[in-house]
N, C-alpha and C positions, 0 to 999 in steps of 0.2 A: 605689320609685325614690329618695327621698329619707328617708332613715336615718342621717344623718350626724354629725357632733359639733356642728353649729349647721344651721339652716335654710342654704335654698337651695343643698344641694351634692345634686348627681344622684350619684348610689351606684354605680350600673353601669356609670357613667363612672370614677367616684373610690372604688374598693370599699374601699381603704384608710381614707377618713374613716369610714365603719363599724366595728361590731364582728364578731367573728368567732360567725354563730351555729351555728359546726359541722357538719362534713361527714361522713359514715361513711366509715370509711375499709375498706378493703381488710386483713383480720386472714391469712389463707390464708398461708403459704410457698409456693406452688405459682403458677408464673406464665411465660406464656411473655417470650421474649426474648432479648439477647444480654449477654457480660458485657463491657460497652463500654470500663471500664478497668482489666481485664487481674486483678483482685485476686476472692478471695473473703471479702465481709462478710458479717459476723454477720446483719446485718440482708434479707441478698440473697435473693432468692428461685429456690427449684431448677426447671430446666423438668420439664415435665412426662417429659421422657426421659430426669430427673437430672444433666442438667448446672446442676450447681452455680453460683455468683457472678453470676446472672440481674438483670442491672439493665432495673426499669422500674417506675420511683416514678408515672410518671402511670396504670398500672392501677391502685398504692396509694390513688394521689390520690381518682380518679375511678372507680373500677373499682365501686363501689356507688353511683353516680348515677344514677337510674332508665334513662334514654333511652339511654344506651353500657352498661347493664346486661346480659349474655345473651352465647351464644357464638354470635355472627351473624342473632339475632331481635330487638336489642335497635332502637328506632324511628328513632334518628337514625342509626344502623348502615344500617337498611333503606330508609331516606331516602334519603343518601347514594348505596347503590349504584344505587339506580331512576333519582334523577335523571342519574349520570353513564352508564346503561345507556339514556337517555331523549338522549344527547345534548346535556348540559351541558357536558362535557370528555371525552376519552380518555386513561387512561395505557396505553403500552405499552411492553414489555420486549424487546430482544432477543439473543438471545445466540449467539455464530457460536464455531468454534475449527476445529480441524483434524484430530479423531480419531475416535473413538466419539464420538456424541452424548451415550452416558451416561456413560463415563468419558474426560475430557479433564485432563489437568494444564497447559495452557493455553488457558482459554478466557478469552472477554470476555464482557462481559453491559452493555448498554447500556439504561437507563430515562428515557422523558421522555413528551412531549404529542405527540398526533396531533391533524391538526385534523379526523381523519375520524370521522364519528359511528359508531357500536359497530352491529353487523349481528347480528341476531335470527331465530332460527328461527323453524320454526312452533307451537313450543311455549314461544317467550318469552324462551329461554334465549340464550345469547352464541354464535352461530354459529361453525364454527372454519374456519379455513384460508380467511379475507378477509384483502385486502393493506390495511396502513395505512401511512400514511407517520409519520415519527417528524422532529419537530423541533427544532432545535439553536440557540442554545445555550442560552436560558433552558428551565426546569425539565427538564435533561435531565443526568446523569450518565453518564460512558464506567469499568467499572471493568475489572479485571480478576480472574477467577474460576475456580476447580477446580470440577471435576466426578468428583464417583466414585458409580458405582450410584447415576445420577438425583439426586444431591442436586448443589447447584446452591449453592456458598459464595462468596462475595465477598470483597477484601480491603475493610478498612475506608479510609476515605477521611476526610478533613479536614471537607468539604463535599460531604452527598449529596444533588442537589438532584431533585424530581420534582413532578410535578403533583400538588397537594394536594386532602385529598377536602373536599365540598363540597353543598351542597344550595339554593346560592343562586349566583349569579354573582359576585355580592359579595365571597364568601367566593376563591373562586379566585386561585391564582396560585404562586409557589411553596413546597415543602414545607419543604427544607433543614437537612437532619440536620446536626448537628455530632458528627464522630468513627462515621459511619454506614455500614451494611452491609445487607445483605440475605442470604437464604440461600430457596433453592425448592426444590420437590419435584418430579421432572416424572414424570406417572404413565406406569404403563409400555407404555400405547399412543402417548406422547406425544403425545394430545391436550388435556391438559389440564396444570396445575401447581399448585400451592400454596406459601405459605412466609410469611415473616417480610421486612418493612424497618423497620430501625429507626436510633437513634440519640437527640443531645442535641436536645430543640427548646425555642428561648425561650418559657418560659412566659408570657409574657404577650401571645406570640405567641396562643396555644393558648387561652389566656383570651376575647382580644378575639372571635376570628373563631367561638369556640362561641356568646357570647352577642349578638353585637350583628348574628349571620345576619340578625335583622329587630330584634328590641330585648329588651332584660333580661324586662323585662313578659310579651311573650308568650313569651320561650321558658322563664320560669319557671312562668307559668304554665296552658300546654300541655303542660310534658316535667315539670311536677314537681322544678323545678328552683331551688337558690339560690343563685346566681350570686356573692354576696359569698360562699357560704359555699363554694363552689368557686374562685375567688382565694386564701383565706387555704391551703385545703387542697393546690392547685400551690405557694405561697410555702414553704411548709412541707415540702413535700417534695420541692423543686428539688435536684437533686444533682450538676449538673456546668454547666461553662462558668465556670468562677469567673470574675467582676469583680474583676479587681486595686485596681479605686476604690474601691468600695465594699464588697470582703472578704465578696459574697456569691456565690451561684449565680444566673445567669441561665436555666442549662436546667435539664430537668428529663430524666429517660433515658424514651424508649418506644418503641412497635415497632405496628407495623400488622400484620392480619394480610390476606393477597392469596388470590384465586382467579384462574386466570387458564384462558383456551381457545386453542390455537394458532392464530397465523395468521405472514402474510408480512410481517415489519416492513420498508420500505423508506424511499431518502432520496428527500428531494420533488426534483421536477426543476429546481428552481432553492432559494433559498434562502428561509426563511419565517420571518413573525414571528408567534408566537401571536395571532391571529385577536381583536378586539375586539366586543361586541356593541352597538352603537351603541345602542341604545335605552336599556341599562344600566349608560353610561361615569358620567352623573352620579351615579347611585345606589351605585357602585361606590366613586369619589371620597369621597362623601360616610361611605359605609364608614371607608374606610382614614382620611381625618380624625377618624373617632373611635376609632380604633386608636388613632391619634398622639396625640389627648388622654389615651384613657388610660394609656400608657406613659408620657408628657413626666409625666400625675400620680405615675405611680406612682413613678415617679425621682425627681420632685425634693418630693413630698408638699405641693403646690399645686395644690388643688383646680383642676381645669379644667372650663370651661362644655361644655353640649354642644353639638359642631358641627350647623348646620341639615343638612337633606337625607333624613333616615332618620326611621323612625319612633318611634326613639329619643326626638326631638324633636318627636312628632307629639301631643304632648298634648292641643290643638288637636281633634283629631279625636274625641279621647275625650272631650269636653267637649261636641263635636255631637251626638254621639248619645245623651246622657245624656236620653233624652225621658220616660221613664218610671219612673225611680230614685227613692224616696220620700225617701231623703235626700240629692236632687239640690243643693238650695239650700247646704244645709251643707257636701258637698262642694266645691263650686264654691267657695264664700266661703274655705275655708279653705285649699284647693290653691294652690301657688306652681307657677310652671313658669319657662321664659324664653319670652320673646316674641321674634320675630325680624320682621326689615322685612318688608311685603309682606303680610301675615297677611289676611281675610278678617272679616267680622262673625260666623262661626263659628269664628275662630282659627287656621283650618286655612293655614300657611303655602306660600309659592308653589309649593313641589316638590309637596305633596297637591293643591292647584288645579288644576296641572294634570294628574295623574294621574283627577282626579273631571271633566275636561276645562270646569271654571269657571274657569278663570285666564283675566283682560279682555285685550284683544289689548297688546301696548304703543300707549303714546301717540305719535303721531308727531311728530316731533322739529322744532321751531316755526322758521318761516319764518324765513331770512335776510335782510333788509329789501337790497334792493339798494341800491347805495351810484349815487349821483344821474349822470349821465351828463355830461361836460364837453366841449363841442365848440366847436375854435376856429374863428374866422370866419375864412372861405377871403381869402385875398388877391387883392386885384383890380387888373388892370393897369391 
């Protein structure tokens, strides 16, 4: 966590005060995607069907990082879909027109959030032809789309906005392509689909909500992961959104790829806001304040502390359990962390207290001394 160009800067916070210890990159020509603007480079890569000028620098980026590694086995891939097949979120797609279902030259294709949890056979799988309702307007895009022979093409759009995937609540909320499309495949029982969404996303978007799902620490080292060396590797291959201020790229091009199984997309009978999960608003909070430290660093290259609330900051914790480490003393003396108000004689600050359910009740808030009573003497006839 701390590898910075002087003590006390948290890394995973400020990946920029580090050095760059190198990411593998992605060598292949072969790559899916879409060609977002409009040119064919040198450097682009062909789909796998031969269309040419294929932009999508964050498979470059990241496409050899162990855990997004595989064609839909890779762990944080399989994450992903279990939890949102578990009822974390739902995206759903829907598309209406006026002709053949599979050849239409004007259709619409509408994507966003349902708040209805996803419905399972008996074999685990995504059951089809269940009604869900589809909510408007945050993470929901309206496009419009051709169809010929089951293929399912979009126009591109300025902002395509959908439910982002996700494997923490945390993470949730919207995707928002810049310059974004989609294209699906609907098989030919029309029970099922497949395809592509893609488009520009700020990489530092992409950066925050991969590593800080629970904190640098464990997701490097659970998924095999280096988080500075995944920052410098997105900085490096950002290729579109130019910053007119700063004369650089903000995004970077990529593309999802979808499965999908038919059902009844409908609108909810009154108007609805994506659904919040009270138990997860502070930890959520506490999230996205350390997004906002690390974008405010990476703009203005000032180091920022890390926000409390996450276990980002739970060093505390790792310092409790240290009961049998032979060179516990040594670590202890030599680790720097921040301290935050509230903290515990095992360090663990107040969000872990009470998640470990030791957090002391509050103090109740001390008597107002009554101010003395004044009574005039009654007059007498």
């Amino acid at each position: 966590s701390y590898r910075g160009y002087k003590n006390k800067i948290e890394t995973y916070v400020n990946p920029f005060a580090a050095e760059d210890p190198g990411q593998p990159q992605v060598n292949s020509r072969i790559g899916d995607g879409f060609n977002l603007d409009g040119k064919i480079k040198a450097g682009d890569f062909v789909s796998p069907d031969g269309e040419k000028g294929i932009d999508n620098n964050l498979y470059r980026a990241w496409g050899c990082d162990a855990p997004w590694r595989g064609n839909g086995n890779a762990t944080l891939d399989l994450r992903a879909n279990d939890k949102m097949q578990e009822g974390l979120y739902t995206m759903v797609v829907r598309l209406s027109g006026n002709k053949d279902p599979m050849n239409d030259d004007n259709a619409v294709v509408e994507i966003g959030y349902s708040p209805d949890k996803i419905v399972k056979d008996a074999r685990n799988a995504v059951a089809v032809d269940y009604s869900y309702r589809i909510l408007q307007p945050a993470q929901y895009t309206r496009l419009k789309a051709t169809i010929r022979n089951g293929v399912v093409e979009s126009e591109q759009v300025e902002h395509l906005h959908t439910p982002r995937i996700a494997w923490f609540y945390d993470q949730t909320g919207d995707t928002n392509f810049t310059k974004g499309k989609l294209r699906l495949t609907i098989a030919a029982d029309g029970l099922s689909a497949s395809g592509l969404i893609g488009g520009y996303r700020n990489w530092r978007d992409l950066y925050a909500e991969n590593t800080f799902a629970q904190d640098g620490g464990q997701q490097g080292i659970r998924e095999h992961e280096d988080h500075v060396a995944l920052y410098y590797a997105l900085r490096r291959n950002a290729d579109g959104m130019l910053n007119p201020k700063t004369g650089k790229n903000d995004g970077i091009s990529s593309v999802y790829r979808v499965r999908m199984s038919s059902a009844y997309v409908v609108d909810p009978d009154k108007p609805m806001e994506v659904p919040k999960l009270a138990l997860e608003v502070e930890r959520k909070e506490a999230f996205e304040a350390t997004k906002l430290a690390t974008i405010t660093g990476v703009e203005t290259r000032i180091p920022q502390p890390v926000p409390p609330g996450t276990s980002e900051a739970g060093v505390g914790i790792t310092e409790r359990l240290l009961v049998d480490l032979p060179s516990k003393d040594y670590f202890l003396t030599t680790l720097y962390r921040q301290h935050y108000p509230g903290e515990d004689a095992f360090g663990d600050p107040p969000w872990a207290q009470q998640e470990r359910g030791t957090l002391p009740p509050p103090k109740p808030a001390p008597a107002v001394p009554k101010k003395p009573r004044q009574e005039a003497n009654a007059a007498t006839r």
